[in-house]
N, C-alpha and C positions, 0 to 999 in steps of 0.2 A: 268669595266662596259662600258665605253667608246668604248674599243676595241668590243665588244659587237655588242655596238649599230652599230656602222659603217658596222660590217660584214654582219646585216640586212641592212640596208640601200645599202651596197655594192649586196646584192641577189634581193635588189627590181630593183636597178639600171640595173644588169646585166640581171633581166628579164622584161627588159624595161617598166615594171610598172608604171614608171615616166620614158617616153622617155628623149633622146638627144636634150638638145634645153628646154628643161621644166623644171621650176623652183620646188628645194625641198618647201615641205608646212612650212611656217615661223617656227620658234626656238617656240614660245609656242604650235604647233600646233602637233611638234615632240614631246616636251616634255610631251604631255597626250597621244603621240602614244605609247612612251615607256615608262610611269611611270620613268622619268628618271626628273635631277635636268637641268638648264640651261647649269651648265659647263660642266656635260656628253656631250649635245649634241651638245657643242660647238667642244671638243676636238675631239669627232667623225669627226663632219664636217670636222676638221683639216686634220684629217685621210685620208680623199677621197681628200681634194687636193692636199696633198701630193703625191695620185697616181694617179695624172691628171684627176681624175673622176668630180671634181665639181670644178667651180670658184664663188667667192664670191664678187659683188658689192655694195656698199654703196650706197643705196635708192633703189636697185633693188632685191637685194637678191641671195639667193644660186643658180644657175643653171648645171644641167649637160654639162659636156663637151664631155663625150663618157662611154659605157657600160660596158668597160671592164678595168681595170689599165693600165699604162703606164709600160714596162718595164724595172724598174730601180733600181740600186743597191742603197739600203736603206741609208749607209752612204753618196755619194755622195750628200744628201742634208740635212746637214749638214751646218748651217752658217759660213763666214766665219770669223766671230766674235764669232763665236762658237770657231772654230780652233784653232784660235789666242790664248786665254784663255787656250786651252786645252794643248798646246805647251809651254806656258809661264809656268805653272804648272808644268809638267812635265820637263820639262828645271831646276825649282826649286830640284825638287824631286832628279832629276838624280844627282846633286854635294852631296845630302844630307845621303840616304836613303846607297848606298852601303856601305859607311862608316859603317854606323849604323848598318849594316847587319855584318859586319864585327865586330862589339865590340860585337853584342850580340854572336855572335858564340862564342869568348871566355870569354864573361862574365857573363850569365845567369844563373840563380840556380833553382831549381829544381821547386817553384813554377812559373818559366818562364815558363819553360819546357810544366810543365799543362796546365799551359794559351794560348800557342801559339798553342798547339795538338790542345785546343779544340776549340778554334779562325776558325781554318784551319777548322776543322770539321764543325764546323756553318756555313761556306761558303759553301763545296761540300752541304752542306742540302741546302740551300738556294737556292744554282743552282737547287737540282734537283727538286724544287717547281717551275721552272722555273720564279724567280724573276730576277732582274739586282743583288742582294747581293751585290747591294754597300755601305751599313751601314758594313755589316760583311768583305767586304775589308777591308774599314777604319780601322775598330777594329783589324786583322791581322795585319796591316801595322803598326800601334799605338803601339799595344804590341811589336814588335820587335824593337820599339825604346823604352818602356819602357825596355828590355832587355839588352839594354846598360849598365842601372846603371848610366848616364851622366844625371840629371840632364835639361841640355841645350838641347839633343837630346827630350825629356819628355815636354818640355816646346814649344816647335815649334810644336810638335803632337795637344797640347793642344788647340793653336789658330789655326790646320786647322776642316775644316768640312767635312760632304761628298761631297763637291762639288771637294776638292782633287782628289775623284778617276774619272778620265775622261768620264765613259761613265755617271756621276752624270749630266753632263751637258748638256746632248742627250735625249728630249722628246721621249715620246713613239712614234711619228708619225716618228721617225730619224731609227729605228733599227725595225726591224721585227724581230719576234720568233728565226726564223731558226737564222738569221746570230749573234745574240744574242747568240744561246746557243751554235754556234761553237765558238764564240770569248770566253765566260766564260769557255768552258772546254780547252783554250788554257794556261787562264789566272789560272785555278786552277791547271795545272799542272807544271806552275811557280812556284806556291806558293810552290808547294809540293819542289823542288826543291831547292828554298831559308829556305825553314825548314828544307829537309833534311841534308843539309848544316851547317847552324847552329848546330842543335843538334850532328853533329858529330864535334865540335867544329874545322870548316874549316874554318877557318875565310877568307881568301881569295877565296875560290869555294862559302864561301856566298856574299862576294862582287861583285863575276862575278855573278852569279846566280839574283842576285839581276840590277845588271847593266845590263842584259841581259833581263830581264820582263820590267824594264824601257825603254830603247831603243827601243824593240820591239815595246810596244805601242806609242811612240815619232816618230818613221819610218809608223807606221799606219796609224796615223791622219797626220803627217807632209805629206802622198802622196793625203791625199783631199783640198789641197791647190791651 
């Protein structure tokens, strides 16, 4: 809904409706514009200065900065306390997850098998509804350590959340549509790769398979540093 409002707000701007230099109508004034709640049309606002269309001062208000977006590549802003996090995570993951990739390929039994098929399948759905599918990572990522059989590997799945999978950490004003669903069909064709792996009980093509989706998104965010 957010994205929403902004896109209106982004067509009133761009048809200078509310010129450059003129301040948007205060937060309750938006919110009976668009039957929307406060934090809709906070995160909206978010949205526009995200792409240098508005700046916000405290006792002054929202104003236009210019008509049109800035152009810039979505991740590039990104915190870098975002980063940081997103690195130290996956820093974790990488010593952990190939291992694991590697037991389940030769450990798994037949109700793995099911769980992980249809884990993967809830993800390609998930993409193509175009969400982030980062619950349906997790749960892929989670089952294949419960496919160990270890125990220890089942217990570290347990205390992470989705904040594990990195773009969990990326508000929506960080990633746009498009660059969103080229990174998720990068990311689902990993997957397919660390399952296909496993199920043909490789256990080393799932370790590289698996240390190879890791690194990839570690080399990702590590270059907006």
């Amino acid at each position: 809904m957010s994205r929403q409002v902004s896109q209106q707000l982004e067509g009133i701007i761009a048809r200078q409706e509310i010129p450059v230099g003129e301040k948007l109508p205060p937060e309750g004034s938006l919110c009976d514009m668009f039957s929307v709640s406060r934090t809709v049309i906070r995160e909206a606002i978010t949205h526009l200065k995200s792409q240098g269309l508005v700046e916000t001062r405290r006792g002054i208000g929202t104003r236009v900065l210019r008509s049109t977006p800035e152009n810039r590549t979505p991740e590039k802003k990104i915190r870098l306390r975002t980063i940081d996090d997103i690195l130290n995570i996956l820093e974790l993951r990488l010593t952990i997850e190939p291992e694991a990739a590697a037991l389940a390929a030769s450990r798994y039994d037949q109700q793995d098998r099911v769980r992980l098929t249809e884990l993967h399948e809830a993800f390609l759905q998930a993409c193509r509804k175009t969400t982030q599918a980062r619950d349906e990572d997790l749960a892929f990522h989670a089952a294949i350590a419960r496919a160990t059989h270890n125990p220890a590997f089942v217990t570290i799945y347990e205390q992470w959340d989705v904040d594990t999978i990195p773009r969990a950490k990326l508000g929506s004003v960080q990633a746009d549509v498009q660059t969103s669903h080229q990174y998720l069909k990068k990311v689902a064709q990993e997957h397919a790769d660390i399952l296909e792996a496993i199920l043909a009980r490789k256990s080393k093509a799932a370790n590289t398979a698996m240390n190879r989706h890791l690194k990839r998104a570690y080399k990702t965010y590590y270059s907006y540093k």
